[in-house]
BASE-364173 format. One record per residue (C-alpha): x, y, z; residue in three letters; residue number from 1. Coordinates in Angstrom, 2 decimals, always signed. Example, Ala and Ser with C-alpha at 12.3 -4.5 7.8 and 13.67 -1.06 7.14 Angstrom:
u: +12.30	v: -4.50	w: +7.80	residuo: ALA	num: 1
u: +13.67	v: -1.06	w: +7.14	residuo: SER	num: 2
! end
This chain:
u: +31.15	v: +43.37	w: -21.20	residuo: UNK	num: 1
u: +34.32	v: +41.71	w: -20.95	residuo: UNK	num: 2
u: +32.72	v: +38.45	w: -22.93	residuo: UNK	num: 3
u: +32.43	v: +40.89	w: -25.90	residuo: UNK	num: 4
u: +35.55	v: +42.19	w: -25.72	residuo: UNK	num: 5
u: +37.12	v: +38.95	w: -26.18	residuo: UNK	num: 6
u: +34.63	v: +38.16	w: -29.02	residuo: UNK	num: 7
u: +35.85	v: +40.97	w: -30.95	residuo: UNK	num: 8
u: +39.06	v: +40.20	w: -30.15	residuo: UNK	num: 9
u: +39.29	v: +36.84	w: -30.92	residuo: UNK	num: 10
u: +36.98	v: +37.90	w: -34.52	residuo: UNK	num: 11
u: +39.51	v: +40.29	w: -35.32	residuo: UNK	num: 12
u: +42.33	v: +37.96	w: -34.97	residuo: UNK	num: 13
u: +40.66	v: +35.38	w: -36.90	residuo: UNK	num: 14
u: +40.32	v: +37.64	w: -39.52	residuo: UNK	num: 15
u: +43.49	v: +39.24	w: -39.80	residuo: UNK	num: 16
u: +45.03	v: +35.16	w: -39.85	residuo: UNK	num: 17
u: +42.78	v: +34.51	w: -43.11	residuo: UNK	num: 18
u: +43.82	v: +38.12	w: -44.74	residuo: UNK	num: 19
u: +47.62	v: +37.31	w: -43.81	residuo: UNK	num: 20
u: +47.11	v: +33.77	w: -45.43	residuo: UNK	num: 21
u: +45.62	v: +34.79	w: -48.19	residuo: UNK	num: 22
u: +47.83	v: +37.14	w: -48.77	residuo: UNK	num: 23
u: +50.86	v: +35.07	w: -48.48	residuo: UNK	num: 24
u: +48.92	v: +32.63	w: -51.27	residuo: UNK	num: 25
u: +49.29	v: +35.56	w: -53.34	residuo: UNK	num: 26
u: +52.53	v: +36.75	w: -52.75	residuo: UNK	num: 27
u: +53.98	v: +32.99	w: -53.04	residuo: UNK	num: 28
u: +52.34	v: +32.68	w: -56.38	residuo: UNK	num: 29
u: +53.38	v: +36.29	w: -57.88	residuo: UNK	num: 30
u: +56.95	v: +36.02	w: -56.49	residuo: UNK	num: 31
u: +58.35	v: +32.70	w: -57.47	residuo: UNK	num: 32
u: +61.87	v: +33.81	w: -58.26	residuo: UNK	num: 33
u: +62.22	v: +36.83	w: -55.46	residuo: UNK	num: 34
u: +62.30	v: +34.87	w: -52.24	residuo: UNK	num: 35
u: +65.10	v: +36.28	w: -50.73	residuo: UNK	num: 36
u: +63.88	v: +39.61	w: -51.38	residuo: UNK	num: 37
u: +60.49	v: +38.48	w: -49.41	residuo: UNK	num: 38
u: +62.95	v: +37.20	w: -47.00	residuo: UNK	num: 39
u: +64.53	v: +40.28	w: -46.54	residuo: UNK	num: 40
u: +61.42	v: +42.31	w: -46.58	residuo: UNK	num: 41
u: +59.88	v: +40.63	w: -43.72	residuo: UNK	num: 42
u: +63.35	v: +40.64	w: -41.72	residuo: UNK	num: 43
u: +63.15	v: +44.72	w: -41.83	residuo: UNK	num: 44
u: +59.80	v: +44.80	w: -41.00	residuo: UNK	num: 45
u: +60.59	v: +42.48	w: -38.02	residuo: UNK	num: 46
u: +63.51	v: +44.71	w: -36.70	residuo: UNK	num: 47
u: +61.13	v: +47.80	w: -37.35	residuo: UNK	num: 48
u: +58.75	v: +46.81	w: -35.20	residuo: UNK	num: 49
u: +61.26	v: +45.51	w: -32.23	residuo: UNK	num: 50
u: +63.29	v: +48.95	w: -32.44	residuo: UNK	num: 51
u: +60.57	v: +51.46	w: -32.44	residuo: UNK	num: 52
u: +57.77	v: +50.01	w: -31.20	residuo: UNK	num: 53
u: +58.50	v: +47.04	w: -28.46	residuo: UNK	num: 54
u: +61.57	v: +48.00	w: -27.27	residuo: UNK	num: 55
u: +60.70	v: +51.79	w: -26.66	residuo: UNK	num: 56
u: +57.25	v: +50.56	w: -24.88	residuo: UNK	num: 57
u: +59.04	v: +48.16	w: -22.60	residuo: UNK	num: 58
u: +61.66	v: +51.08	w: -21.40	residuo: UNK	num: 59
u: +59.00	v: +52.93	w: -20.61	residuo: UNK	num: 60
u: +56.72	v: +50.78	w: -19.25	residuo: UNK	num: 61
u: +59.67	v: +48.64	w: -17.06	residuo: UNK	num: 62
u: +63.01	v: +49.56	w: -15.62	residuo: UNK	num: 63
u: +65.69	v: +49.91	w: -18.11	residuo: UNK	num: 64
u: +68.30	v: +47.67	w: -16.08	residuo: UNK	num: 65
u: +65.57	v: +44.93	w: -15.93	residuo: UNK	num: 66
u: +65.37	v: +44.88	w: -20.08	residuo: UNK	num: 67
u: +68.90	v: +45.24	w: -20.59	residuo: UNK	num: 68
u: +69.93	v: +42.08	w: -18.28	residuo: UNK	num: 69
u: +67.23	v: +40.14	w: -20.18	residuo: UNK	num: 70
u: +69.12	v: +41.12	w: -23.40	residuo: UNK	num: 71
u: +72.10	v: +40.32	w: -22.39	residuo: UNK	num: 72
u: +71.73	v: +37.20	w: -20.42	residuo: UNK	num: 73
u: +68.86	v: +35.63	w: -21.74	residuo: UNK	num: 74
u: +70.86	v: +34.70	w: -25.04	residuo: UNK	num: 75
u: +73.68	v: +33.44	w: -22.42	residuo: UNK	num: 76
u: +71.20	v: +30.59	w: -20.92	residuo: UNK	num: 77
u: +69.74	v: +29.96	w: -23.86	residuo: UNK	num: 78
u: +72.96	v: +28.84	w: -25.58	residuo: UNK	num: 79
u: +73.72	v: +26.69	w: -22.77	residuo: UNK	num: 80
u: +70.64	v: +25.08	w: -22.66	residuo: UNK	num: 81
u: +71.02	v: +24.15	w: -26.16	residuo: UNK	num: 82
u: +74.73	v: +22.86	w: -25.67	residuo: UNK	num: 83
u: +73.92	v: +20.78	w: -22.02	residuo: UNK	num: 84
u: +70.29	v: +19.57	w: -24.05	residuo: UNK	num: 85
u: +72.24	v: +18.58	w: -27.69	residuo: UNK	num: 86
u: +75.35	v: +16.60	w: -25.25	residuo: UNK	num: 87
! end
């Protein structure tokens, strides 16, 4: 049962990647000039998502302390890995 499950899901991922392609083949060749308007497009639905669906999920699904300290700090060690890694 679980074998199927994981066909489906991997089908319905494979399909969704060639409808998103082809999609972006379409959009790229319709909107030459309005980039930064596909930029910005993409960038709201991006922030969309986070705000009302994955953050709200992961407060209720983990402690809230937990997901704030991994806001807060994980951007912290991130920056200085990049400084100690770039010299």
């Amino acid at each position: 049962m679980y074998i199927e499950m994981n066909i489906l899901f991997t089908l319905g991922s494979l399909l969704g990647l060639l409808a998103g392609g082809g999609l972006l083949k379409l959009v790229n060749h319709l909107a030459r000039e309005r980039i930064q308007f596909m930029y910005a497009t993409c960038g709201g639905i991006l922030l969309g998502l986070l705000f009302f669906d994955i953050l709200p999920s992961t407060w209720h699904l983990y402690d809230l302390r937990g997901v704030l300290f991994l806001v807060t700090v994980r951007p912290v060690i991130m920056d200085i890995k990049n400084v100690l890694i770039s010299g």
